[in-house]
C-alpha positions as CSV (number, residue, x, y, z in Angstrom):
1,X,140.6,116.3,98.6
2,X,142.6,119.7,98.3
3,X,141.3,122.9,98.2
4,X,141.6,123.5,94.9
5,X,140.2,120.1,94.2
6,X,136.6,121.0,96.5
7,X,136.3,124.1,94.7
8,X,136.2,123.0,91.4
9,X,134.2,119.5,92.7
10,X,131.6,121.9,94.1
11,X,131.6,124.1,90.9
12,X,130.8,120.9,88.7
13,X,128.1,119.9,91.0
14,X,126.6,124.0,91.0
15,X,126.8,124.0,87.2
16,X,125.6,120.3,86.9
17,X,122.4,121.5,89.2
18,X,121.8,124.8,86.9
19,X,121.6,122.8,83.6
20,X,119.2,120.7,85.8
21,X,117.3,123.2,86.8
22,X,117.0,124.9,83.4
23,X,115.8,120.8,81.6
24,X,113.5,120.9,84.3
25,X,111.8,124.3,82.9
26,X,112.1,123.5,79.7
27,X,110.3,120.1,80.7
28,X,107.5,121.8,82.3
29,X,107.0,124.4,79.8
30,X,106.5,120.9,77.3
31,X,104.7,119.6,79.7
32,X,102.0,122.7,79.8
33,X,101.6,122.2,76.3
34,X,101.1,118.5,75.8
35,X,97.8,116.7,76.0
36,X,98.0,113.1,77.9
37,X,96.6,111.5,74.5
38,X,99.7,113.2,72.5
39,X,101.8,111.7,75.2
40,X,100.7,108.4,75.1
41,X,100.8,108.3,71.6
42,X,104.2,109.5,71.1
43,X,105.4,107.1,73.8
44,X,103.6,104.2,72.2
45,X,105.3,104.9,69.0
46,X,108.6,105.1,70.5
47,X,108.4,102.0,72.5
48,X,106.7,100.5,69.6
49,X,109.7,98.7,67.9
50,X,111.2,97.2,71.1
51,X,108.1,95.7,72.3
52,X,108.0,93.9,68.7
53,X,111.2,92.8,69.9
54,X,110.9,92.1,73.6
55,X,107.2,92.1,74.6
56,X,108.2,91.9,78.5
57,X,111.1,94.7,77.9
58,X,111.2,96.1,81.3
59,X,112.0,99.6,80.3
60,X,109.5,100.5,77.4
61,X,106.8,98.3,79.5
62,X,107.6,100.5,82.6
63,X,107.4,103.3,80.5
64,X,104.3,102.7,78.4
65,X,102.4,101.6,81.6
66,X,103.2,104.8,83.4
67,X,101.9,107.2,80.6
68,X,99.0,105.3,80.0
69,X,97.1,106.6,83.3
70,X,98.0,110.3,83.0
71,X,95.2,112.8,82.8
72,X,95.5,116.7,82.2
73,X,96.0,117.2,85.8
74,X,98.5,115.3,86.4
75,X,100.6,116.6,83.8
76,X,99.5,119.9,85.2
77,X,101.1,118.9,88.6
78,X,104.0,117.6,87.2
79,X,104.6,121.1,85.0
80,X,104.1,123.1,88.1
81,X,106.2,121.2,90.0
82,X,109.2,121.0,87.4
83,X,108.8,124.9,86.6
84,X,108.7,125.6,90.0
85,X,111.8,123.5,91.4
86,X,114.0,124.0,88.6
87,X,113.0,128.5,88.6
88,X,114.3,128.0,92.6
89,X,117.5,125.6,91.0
90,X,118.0,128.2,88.6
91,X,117.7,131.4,90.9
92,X,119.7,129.6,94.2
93,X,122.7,128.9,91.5
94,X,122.9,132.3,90.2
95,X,123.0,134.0,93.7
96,X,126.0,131.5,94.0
97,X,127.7,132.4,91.3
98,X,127.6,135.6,92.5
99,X,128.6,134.8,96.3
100,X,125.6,135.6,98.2
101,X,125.5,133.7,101.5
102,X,121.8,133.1,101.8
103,X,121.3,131.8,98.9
104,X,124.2,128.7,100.3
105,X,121.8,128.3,103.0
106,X,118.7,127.7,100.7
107,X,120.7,125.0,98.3
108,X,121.5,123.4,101.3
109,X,118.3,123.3,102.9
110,X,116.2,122.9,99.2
111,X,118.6,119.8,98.5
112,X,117.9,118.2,102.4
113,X,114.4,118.7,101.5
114,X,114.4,116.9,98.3
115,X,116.9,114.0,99.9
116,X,114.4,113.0,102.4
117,X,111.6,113.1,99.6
118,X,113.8,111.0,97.2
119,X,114.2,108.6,100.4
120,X,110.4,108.5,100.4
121,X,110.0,108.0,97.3
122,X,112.5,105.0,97.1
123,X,110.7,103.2,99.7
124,X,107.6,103.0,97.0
125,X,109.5,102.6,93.9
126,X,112.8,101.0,94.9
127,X,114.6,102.6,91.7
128,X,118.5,102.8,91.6
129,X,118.3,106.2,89.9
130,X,116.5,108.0,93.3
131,X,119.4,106.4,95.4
132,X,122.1,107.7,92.9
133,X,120.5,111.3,93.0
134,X,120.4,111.3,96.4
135,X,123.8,110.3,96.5
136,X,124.7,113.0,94.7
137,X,122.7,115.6,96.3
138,X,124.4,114.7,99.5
139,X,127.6,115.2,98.1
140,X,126.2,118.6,96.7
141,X,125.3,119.0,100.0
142,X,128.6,118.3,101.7
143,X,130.5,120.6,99.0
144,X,128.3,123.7,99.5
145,X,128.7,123.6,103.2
146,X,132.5,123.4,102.6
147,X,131.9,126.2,100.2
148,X,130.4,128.4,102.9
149,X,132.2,127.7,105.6
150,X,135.2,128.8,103.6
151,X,133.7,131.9,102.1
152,X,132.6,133.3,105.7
153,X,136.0,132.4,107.1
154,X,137.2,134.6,104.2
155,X,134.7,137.3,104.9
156,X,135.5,137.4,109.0
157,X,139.2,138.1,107.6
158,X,138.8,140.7,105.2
């Protein structure tokens, strides 16, 4: 790949992991204000007219199972830990945007950290979606170290 053709890969990814980061407040500011009996009815409605379809619909089942055992704490956790990774999402891409070298460091290092848990994770769940974000946040990965290596180089000239 060119250049030109990194920078505006790694800009995609950076903006692509902002607008993550910003659904992923959003979802744990919903999450902080729904109940676990709201949720499960809401979900049961939705997967409602599929299930009349398909009763062993692999999707709405998968779905409808995995709300059925939340409690308030849970959700709790899972708000907490959506506002709190997608506020560091949010703050590491801003300092980007704005070129400052640390915060290159901590994407790096935040996205490592969430590869190997994604890894984890997979070996529990085997779901093709983990492998594909982990795909991607390697490639992340790869473009902000590209990113910074270019933008010290730049900075030892000037």
């Amino acid at each position: 790949m060119s250049a030109s053709r990194l920078d505006k890969a790694f800009e995609v990814g950076i903006l692509i992991k902002g607008v993550g980061g910003l659904l992923e407040v959003a979802g744990g500011i919903l999450l902080l204000w729904v109940k676990p009996g709201d949720l499960n009815h809401l979900v049961a409605s939705l997967t409602q007219s599929e299930l009349a379809e398909d009763p062993r619909d692999f999707i709405a089942t998968h779905i409808l199972h995995r709300t059925q055992g939340l409690s308030a704490g849970s959700l709790l956790c899972a708000a907490v830990y959506l506002l709190s990774h997608g506020i560091v999402k949010i703050v590491l891409v801003w300092e980007i945007l704005h070129h400052r070298f640390w915060a290159y460091s901590g994407l790096i290092y935040l996205t490592v950290g969430f590869m190997i848990y994604q890894v984890y994770r997979f070996t529990y769940s085997h779901a093709v979606s983990l492998v594909l974000l982990t795909v991607f946040d390697a490639l992340i990965v790869y473009l902000t170290v590209a990113e910074l290596r270019k933008r010290r180089s730049s900075a030892v000239r000037a």
